[in-house]
C-alpha positions as CSV (number, residue, x, y, z in Angstrom):
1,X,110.5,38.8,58.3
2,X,109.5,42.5,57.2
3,X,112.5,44.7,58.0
4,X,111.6,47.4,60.3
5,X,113.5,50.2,59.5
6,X,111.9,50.5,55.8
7,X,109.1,52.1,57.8
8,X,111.2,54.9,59.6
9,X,113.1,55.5,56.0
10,X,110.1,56.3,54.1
11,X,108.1,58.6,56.4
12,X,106.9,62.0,55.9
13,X,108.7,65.0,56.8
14,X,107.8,65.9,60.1
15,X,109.3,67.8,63.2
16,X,110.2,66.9,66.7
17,X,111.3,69.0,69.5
18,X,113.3,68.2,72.7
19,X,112.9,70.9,75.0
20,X,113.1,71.3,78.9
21,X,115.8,72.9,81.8
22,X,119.4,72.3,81.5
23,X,120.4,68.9,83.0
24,X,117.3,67.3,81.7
25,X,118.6,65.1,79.1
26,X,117.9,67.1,75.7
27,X,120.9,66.2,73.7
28,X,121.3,62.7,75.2
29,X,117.6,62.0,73.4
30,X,118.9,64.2,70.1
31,X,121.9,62.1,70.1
32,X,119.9,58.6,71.0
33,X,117.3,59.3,68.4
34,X,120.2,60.6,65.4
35,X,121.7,57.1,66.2
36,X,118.9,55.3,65.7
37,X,118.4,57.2,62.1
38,X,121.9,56.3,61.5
39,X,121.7,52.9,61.8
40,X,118.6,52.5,59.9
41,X,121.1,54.0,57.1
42,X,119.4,57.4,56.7
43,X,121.6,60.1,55.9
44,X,121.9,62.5,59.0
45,X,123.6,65.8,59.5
46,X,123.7,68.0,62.8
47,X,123.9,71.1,63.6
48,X,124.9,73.2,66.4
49,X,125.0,77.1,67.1
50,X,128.9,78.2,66.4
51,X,128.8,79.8,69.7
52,X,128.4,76.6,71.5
53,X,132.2,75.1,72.5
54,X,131.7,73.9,76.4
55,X,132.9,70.2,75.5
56,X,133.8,70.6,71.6
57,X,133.9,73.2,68.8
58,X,132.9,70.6,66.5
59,X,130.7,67.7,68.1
60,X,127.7,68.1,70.1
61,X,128.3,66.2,73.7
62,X,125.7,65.6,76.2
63,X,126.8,66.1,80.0
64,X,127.0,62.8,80.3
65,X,130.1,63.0,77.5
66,X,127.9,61.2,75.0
67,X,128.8,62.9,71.5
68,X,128.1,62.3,67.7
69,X,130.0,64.9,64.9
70,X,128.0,67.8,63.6
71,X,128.5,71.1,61.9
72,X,129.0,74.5,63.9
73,X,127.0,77.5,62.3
74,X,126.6,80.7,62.4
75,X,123.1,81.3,60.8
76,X,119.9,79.5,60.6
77,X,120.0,79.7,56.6
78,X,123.3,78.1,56.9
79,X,121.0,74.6,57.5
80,X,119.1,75.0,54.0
81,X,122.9,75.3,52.9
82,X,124.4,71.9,54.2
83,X,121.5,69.9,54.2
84,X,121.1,68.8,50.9
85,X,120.3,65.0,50.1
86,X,119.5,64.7,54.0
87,X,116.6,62.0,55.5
88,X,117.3,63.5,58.9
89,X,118.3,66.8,60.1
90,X,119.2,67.5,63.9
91,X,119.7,70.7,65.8
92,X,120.7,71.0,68.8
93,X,120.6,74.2,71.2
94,X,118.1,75.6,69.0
95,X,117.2,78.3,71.6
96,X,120.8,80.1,70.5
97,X,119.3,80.5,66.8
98,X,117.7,82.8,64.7
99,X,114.3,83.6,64.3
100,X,114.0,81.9,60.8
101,X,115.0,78.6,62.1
102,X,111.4,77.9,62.2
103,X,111.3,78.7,58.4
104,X,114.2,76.5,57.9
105,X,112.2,74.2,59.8
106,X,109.3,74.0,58.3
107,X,111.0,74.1,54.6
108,X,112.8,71.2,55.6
109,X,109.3,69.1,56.9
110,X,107.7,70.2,53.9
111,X,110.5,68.9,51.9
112,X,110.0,65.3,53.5
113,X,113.1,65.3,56.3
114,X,112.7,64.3,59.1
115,X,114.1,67.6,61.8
116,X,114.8,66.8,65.4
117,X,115.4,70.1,67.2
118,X,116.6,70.2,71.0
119,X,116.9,73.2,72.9
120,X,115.7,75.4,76.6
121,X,112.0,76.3,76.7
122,X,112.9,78.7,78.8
123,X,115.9,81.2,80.5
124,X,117.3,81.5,83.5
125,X,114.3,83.7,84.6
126,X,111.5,81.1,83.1
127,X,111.0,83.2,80.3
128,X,110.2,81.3,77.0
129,X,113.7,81.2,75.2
130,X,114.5,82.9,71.7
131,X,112.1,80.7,68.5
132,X,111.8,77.6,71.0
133,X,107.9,78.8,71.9
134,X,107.3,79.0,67.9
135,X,109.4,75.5,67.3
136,X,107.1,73.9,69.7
137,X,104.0,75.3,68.5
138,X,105.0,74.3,64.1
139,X,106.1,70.8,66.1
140,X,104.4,67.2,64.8
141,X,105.8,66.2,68.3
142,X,107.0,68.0,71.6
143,X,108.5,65.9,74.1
144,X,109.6,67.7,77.7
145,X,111.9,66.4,79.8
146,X,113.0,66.8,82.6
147,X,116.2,67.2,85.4
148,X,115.6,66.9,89.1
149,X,115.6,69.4,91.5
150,X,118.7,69.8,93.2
151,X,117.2,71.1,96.3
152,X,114.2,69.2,97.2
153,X,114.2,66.0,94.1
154,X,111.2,66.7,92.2
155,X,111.1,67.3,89.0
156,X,113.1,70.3,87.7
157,X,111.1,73.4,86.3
158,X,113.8,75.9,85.4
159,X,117.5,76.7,84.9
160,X,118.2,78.5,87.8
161,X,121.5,80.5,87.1
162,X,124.0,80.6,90.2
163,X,126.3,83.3,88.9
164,X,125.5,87.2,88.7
165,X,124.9,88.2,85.3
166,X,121.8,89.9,83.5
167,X,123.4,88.2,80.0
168,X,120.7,86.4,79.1
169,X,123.2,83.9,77.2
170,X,125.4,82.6,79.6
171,X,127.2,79.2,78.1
172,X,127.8,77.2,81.8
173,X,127.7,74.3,83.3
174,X,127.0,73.1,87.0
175,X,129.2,76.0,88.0
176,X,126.8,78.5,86.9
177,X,123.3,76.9,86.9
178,X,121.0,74.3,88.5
179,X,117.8,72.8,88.0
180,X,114.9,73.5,90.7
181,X,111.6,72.5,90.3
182,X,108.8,76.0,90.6
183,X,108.5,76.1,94.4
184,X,112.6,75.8,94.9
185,X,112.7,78.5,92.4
186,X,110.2,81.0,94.0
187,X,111.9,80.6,97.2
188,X,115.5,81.4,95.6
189,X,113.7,84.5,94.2
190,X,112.6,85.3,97.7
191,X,115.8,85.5,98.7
């Protein structure tokens, strides 16, 4: 019987992006597919903006409390830094980062890892968010999840923040923001 992770070891360098509203299940998929790498005894490494300490300084944590260790940083160039002798490189909140983590990206892909980036498409107004537009377009594969609509159960569109503040980075939770799908949205904006 042919072993099946010897195919997922030895493929090319590629990129993947998670992306979608808060809620939606990003980091649970980042963390579901590092696993997977990890037990097909690649060498992983996460990252995670510095910035980022609702559950942990340290670990990256879904909402759900699922959680796997990574390494807080300040800079996108900090990744080129830590992630030598790496088969698979996760980032998680990527929309937090620098410009050139789409270089770091890409440098990484051409170098054969694999990089599985999560992050928001989009702010609490629906306005693409920070290098996540540029991530998806250098992507070899975008998948979009998605939260339901607290309102009305459809599937969730946007981030809608519930707190007044014009901060475009706001770290919250349920406290501060819910998903709605585009028709709850416009009608909050009516408001």
């Amino acid at each position: 019987m042919r072993d099946n992770t010897i195919g997922e070891a030895h493929r090319p360098g590629r990129i993947e992006v998670v992306c979608g509203s808060m809620f939606s299940g990003k980091t649970e998929e980042l963390i579901r597919r590092m696993r997977r790498a990890q037990f097909a005894r690649q060498r992983v490494e996460i990252f995670k903006p510095s910035i980022d300490v609702r559950y942990s300084e340290e670990d990256v944590v879904s909402h759900d409390q699922k959680h796997i260790q990574s390494t807080p940083i300040d800079s996108s160039a900090s990744i080129l830094l830590l992630a030598n002798d790496i088969d698979v490189v996760g980032i998680d909140e990527a929309q937090f980062f620098d410009q050139g983590i789409v270089d770091v990206c890409n440098e990484l892909a051409n170098r054969g890892v694999r990089v599985i980036v999560a992050g928001l498409d989009m702010d609490f107004r629906g306005v693409p968010f920070g290098p996540m537009p540029a991530l998806c377009a250098i992507a070899d594969d975008v998948t979009k999840v998605h939260a339901i609509c607290v309102r009305c159960g459809n599937l969730a569109y946007v981030s809608h923040r519930k707190v007044l503040s014009d901060k475009r980075v706001l770290l919250g939770e349920t406290q501060e923001y819910e998903p709605l799908c585009r028709e709850c949205y416009q009608k909050e904006l009516a408001k």
